[in-house]
C-alpha atoms as one frame of an Amber mdcrd trajectory, in Angstrom:
protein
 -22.808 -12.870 -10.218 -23.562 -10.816 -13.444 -20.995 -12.537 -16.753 -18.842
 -10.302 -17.751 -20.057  -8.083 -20.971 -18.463  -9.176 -24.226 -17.458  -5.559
 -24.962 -15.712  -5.314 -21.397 -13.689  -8.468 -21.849 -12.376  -7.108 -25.449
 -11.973  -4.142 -24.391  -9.663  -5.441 -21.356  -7.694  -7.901 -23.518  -7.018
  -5.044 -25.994  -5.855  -3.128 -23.231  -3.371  -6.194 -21.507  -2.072  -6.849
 -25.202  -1.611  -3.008 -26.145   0.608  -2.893 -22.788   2.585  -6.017 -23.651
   3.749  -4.128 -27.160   4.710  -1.353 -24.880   8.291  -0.794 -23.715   8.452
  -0.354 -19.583   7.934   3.250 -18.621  11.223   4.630 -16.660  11.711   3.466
 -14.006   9.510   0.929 -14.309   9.662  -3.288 -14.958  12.435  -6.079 -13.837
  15.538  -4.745 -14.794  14.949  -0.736 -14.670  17.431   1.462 -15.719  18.963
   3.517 -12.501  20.255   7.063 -13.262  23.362   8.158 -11.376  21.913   9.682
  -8.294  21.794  13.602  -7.982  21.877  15.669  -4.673  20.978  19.221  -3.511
  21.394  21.335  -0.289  17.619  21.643  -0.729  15.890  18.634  -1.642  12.712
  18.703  -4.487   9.146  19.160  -2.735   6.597  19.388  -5.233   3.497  18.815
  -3.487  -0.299  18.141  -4.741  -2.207  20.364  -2.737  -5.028  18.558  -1.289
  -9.274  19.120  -3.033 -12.101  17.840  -2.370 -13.641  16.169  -5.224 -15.516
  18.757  -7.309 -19.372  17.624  -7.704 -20.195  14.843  -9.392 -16.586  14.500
 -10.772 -14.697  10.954 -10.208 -11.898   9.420 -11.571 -11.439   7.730 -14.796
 -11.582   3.995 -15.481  -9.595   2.321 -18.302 -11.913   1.625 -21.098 -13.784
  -1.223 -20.652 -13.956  -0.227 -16.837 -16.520   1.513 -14.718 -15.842   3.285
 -11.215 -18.876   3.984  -8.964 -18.333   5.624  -5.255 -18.758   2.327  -3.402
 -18.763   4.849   0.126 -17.925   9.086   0.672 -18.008  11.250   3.216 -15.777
   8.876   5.367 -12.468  10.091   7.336  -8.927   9.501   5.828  -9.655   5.857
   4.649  -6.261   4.057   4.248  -6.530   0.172   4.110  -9.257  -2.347   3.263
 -10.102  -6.062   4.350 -12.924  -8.168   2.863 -14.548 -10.531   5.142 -15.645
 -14.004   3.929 -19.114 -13.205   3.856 -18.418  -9.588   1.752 -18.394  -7.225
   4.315 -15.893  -4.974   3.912 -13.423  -3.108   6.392 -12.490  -0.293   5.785
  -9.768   1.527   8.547 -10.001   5.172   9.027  -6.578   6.070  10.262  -3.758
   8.318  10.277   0.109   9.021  11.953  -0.037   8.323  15.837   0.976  11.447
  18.261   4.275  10.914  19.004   7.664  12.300  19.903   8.619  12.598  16.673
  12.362  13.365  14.878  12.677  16.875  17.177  12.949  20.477  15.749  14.322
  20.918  12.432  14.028  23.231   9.667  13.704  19.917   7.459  11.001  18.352
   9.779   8.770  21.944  10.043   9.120  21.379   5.935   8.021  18.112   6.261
   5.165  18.629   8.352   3.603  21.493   6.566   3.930  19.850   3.352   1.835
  17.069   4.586  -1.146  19.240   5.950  -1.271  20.663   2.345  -1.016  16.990
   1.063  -4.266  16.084   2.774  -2.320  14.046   5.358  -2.121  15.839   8.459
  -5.389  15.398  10.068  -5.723  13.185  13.358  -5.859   9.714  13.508  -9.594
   8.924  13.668  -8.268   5.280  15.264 -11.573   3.251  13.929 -12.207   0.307
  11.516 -15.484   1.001   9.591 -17.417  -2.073   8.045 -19.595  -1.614   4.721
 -22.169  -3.926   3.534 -24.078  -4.942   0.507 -24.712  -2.521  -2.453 -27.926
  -0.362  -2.319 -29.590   1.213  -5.540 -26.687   3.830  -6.157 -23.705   1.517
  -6.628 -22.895   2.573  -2.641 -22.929   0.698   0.415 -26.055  -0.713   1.664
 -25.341  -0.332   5.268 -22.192   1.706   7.294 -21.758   0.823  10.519 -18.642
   1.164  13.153 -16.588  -1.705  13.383 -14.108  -1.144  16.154 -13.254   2.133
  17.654 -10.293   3.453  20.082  -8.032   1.756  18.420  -4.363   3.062  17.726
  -3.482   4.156  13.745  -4.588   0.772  13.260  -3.726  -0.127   9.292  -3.475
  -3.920   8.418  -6.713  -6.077   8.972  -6.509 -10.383   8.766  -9.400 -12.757
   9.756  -8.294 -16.484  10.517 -11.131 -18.301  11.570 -12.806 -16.603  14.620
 -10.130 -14.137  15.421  -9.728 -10.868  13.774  -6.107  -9.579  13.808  -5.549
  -5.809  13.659  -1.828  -4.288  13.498  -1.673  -0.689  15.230   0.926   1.148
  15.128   2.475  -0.046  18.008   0.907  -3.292  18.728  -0.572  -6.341  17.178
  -4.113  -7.278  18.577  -6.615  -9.790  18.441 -10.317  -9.693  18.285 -13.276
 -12.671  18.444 -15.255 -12.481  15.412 -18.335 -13.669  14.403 -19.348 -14.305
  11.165 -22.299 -11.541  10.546 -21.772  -9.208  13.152 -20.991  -5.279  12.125
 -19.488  -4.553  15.423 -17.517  -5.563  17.823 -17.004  -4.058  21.533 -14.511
  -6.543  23.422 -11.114  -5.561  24.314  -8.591  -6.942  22.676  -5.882  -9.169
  23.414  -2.174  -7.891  22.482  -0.722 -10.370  20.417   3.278  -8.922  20.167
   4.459  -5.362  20.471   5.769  -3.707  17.304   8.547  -1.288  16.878   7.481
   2.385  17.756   9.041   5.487  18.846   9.865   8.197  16.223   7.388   6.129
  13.645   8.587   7.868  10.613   6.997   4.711   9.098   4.179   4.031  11.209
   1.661   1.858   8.886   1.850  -1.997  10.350   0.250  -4.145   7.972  -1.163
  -7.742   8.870  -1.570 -10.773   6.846  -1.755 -14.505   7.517  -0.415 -17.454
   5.545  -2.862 -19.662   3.378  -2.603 -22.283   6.293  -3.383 -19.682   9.117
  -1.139 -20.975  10.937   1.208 -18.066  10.698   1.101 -13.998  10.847   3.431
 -11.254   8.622   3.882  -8.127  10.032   5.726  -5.335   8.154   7.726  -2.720
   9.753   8.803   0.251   8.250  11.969   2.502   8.651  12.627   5.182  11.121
  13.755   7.266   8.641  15.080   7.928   4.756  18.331   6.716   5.650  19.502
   6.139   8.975  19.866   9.710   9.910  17.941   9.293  13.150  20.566   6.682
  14.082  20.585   3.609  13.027  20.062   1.853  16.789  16.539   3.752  16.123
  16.237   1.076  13.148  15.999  -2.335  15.403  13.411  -4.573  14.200  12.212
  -2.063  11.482  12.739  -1.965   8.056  11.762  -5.301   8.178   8.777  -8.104
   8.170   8.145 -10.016  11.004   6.663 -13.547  11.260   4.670 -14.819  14.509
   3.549 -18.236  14.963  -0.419 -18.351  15.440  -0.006 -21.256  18.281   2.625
 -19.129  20.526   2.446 -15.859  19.643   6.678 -15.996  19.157   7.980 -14.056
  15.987  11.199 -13.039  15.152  12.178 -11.180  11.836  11.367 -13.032   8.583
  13.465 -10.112   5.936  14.916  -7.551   6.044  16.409  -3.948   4.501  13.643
  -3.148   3.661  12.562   0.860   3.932   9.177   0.877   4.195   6.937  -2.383
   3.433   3.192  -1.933   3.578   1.373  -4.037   1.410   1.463  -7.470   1.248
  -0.409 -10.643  -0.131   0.312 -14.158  -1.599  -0.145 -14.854  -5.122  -2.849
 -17.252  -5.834  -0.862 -19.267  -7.817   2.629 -19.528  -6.605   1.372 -18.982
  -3.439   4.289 -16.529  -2.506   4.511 -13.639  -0.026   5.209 -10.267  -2.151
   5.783  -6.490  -0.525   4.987  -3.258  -2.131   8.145  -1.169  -0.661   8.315
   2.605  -0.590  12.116   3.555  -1.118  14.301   6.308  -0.248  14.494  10.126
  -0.987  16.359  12.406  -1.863  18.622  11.492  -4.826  17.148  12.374  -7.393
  13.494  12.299  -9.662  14.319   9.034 -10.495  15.761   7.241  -8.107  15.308
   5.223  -6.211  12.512   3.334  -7.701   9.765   2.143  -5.091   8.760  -1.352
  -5.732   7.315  -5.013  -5.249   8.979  -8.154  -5.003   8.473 -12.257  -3.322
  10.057 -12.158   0.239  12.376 -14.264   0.482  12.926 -15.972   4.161  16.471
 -14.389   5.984  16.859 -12.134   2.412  18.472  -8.470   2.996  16.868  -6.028
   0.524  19.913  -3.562   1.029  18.346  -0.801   2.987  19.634   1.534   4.280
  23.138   0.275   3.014  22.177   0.248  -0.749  19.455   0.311  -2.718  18.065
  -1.402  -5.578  20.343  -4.813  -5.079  24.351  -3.626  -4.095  23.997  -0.093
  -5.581  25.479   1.542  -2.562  24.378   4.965  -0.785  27.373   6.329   0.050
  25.188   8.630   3.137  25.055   5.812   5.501  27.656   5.565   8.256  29.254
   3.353   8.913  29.461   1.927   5.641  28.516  -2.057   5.516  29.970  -3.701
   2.241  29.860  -7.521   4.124  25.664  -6.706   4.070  26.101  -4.979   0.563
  27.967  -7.873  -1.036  24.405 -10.277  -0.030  21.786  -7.473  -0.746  19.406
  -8.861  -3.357  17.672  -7.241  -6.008  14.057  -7.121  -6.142  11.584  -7.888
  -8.625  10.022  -5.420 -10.194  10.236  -1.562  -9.913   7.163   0.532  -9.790
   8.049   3.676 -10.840  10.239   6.665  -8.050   8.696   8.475  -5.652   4.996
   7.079  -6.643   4.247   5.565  -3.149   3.083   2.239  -4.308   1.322   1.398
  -1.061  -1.453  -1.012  -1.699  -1.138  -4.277  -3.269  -3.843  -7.083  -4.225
  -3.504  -9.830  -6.303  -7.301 -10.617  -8.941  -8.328 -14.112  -8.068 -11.760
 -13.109  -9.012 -14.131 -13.609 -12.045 -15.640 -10.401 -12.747 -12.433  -8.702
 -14.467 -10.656 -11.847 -16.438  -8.384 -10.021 -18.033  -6.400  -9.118 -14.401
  -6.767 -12.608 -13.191  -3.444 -13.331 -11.084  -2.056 -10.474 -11.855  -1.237
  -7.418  -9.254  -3.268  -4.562  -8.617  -0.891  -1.401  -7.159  -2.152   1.579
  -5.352   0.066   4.419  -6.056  -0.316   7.321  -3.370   1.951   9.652  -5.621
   5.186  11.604  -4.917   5.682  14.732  -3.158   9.243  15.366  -3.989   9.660
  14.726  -7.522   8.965  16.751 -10.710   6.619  15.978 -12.492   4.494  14.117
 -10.343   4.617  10.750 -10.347   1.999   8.038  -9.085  -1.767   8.992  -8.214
  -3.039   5.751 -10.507  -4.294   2.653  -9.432  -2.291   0.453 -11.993  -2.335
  -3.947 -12.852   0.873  -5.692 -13.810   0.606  -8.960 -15.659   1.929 -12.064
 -13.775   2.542 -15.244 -15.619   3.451 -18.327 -13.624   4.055 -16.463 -10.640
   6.208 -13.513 -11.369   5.164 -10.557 -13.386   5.215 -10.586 -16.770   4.691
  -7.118 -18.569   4.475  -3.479 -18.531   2.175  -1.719 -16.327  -1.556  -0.750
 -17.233  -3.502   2.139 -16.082  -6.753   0.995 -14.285  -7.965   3.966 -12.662
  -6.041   7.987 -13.351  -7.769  11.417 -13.248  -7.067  11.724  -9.164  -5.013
  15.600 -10.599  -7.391  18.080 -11.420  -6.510  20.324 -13.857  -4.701  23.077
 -11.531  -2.377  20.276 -10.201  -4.064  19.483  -7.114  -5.289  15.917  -5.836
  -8.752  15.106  -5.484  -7.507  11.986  -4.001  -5.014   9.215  -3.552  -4.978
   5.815  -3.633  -4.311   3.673  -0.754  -5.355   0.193  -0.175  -6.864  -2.155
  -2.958  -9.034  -5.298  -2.294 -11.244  -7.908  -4.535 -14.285  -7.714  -3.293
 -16.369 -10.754  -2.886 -18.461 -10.030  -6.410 -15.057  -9.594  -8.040 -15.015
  -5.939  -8.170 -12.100  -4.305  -7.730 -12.295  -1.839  -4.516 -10.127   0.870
  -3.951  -9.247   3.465  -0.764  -8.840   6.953  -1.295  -7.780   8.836   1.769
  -7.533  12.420   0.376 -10.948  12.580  -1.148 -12.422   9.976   1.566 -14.243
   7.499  -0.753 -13.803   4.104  -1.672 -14.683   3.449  -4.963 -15.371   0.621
  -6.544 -14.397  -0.616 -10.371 -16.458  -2.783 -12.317 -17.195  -3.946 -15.919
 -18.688  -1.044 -18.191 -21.846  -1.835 -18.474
């Protein structure tokens, strides 16, 4: 492993002591300040029209901070897993076919909007696996992993079984160290809450011990309007004993809970949650917080703690009255999907702290989101503004080149990042 250049590390500390100085960005930080929420007959849809990447054009690091495409040319990338030995998963994924909310003028929107967002391409249903780094900064090798799979998303190794979440089902795989594919069938672990799937990512990941699995669940919908009896078991993360495959629900009010991982130090579980739409640009701030066993988050009741949402019906002010508030806000409407914690030694300056992949908003003016950004954690919670890692996914005309989706540490220390609009992962490392 190459030491970190003495520029680099100034050049990061600079950068983490600049942002403490800072005061949080709206919307933003542990105790954000909510506007009162605002509502049209027409909700805001301000979309990033999907581009490819122009030629030889990438996004820009932080200073201090190189990016290098660590693999292109792949199809709709969403979440990443690093294996012990550094191979890294990548799964190629999108929405399952499925029957869907029914005809609407909202849902025909919806659906168009997302085709112009870069999101409404098939599922490709495979897990990719990239190894080693050639001459160019790329992957040495690309092979397929696991194929025929179903919107697969979250990805956790304990011991010789690989665990994949699909959107319907959790599965598991034998694994052996080394190999770059595998082509046995496997074995259904639980089945998850499907149906409509307006949230259908399922993300995987397994204790310290191994001993048990957390699955998250997202919503049916923004806020109950499908019916809330379409809501059972979602909105929510499960947890499933290794030993008997029996889960139950570990949390929940939740809307939409996709990443997850435990902080090195404290050794807690934390979410990144996607909240709800539709009241105003800044509300209601997406963000990531500890899980607390048997908590309620508030969703779809209220939002943010007891701040109700007076379009749910029937109202539930006995759930309200015990929703808790969580712990740090991440900005509204930016999709803060992935989430990492650095317990590498490349990049000192992020060590422990929380790397966030922001997806970015389609409904709010201006746009918000598109980064990858690092919050500071001290002792186990976070501990100042946010910092800008990697920007520059809007080109100049307002259209995306990419957006971010699933971060991982890679087993060098680099930080590796999903992009599922321009179909790269790229890779951050010390400037040299």
């Amino acid at each position: 492993m190459k030491p970190v250049p003495c520029g680099a590390a100034l050049a990061l500390c600079a950068l983490s002591l600049a942002a403490a100085a800072q005061t949080y960005p709206t919307g933003f930080g542990p105790a954000p300040l909510l506007p009162e929420p605002s509502r049209s007959l027409i909700p805001t849809i301000n979309v990033a029209p999907a581009d490819p990447w122009p030629k030889g054009a990438r996004p820009v690091p932080a200073a201090g901070l190189a990016v290098s495409a660590y693999a292109s040319g792949l199809d709709h990338p969403r979440w990443l897993y690093v294996l012990p030995n550094g191979d890294v998963l990548v799964a190629e994924t999108n929405s399952p076919p499925g029957p869907g909310e029914g005809p609407s003028i909202k849902g025909t929107i919806m659906k168009y909007e997302q085709k112009k967002a870069g999101a409404g391409v098939d599922s490709p249903n495979r897990i990719v696996l990239l190894r080693g780094i050639g001459a160019n900064g790329a992957a040495a090798t690309r092979t397929v992993f696991l194929e025929g799979l179903n919107s697969p998303f979250g990805m956790a190794l304990v011991g010789n079984e690989l665990y994949i979440a699909n959107a319907d089902a959790l599965l598991r795989f034998p694994y052996q160290q080394g190999q770059t594919s595998i082509t046995a069938k496997g074995v259904k672990v639980a089945d998850l809450p499907a149906g409509i799937n307006h949230h259908w990512t399922k993300n995987v990941v397994a204790s310290p011990d191994g001993k048990t699995l957390y699955v998250s669940v997202g919503s049916n919908s923004n806020v109950g309007e499908n019916g809330l009896d379409k809501e059972d078991g979602r909105a929510a993360i499960w947890q499933f004993d290794r030993a008997s495959g029996k889960g139950h629900v570990y949390a929940t009010g939740l809307r939409n809970p996709v990443g997850m991982a435990f902080h090195p130090q404290s050794g807690a579980l934390w979410t990144s949650v996607n909240e709800r739409d539709e009241l105003g640009n800044d509300l209601v701030p997406d963000y990531m917080t500890a899980v607390k066993e048997g908590a309620f988050y508030g969703w779809p009741y209220s939002y943010y703690g007891q701040h109700v949402d007076s379009r749910v019906s029937p109202a539930r002010p006995e759930l309200v009255g015990r929703a808790i508030a969580p712990d740090y806000a991440l900005g509204a409407h930016t999709a803060s999907l992935g989430l990492a914690f650095y317990d590498g030694a490349l990049l000192p300056a992020f060590k422990n702290g929380a790397l966030v992949g922001q997806h970015g908003s389609w409904n709010r003016k201006p746009l918000a989101g598109y980064k990858l950004i690092y919050v500071p954690f001290a002792n186990g919670t976070p501990s100042g503004p946010p910092q800008d890692v990697l920007t520059g996914f809007i080109g100049p005309e307002g259209h995306a080149y990419g957006r971010p989706v699933g971060v991982a540490v890679d087993k060098a220390g680099a930080i590796l990042l999903a992009d599922d609009v321009g179909n790269m992962v790229w890779r951050i490392t010390p400037a040299k």
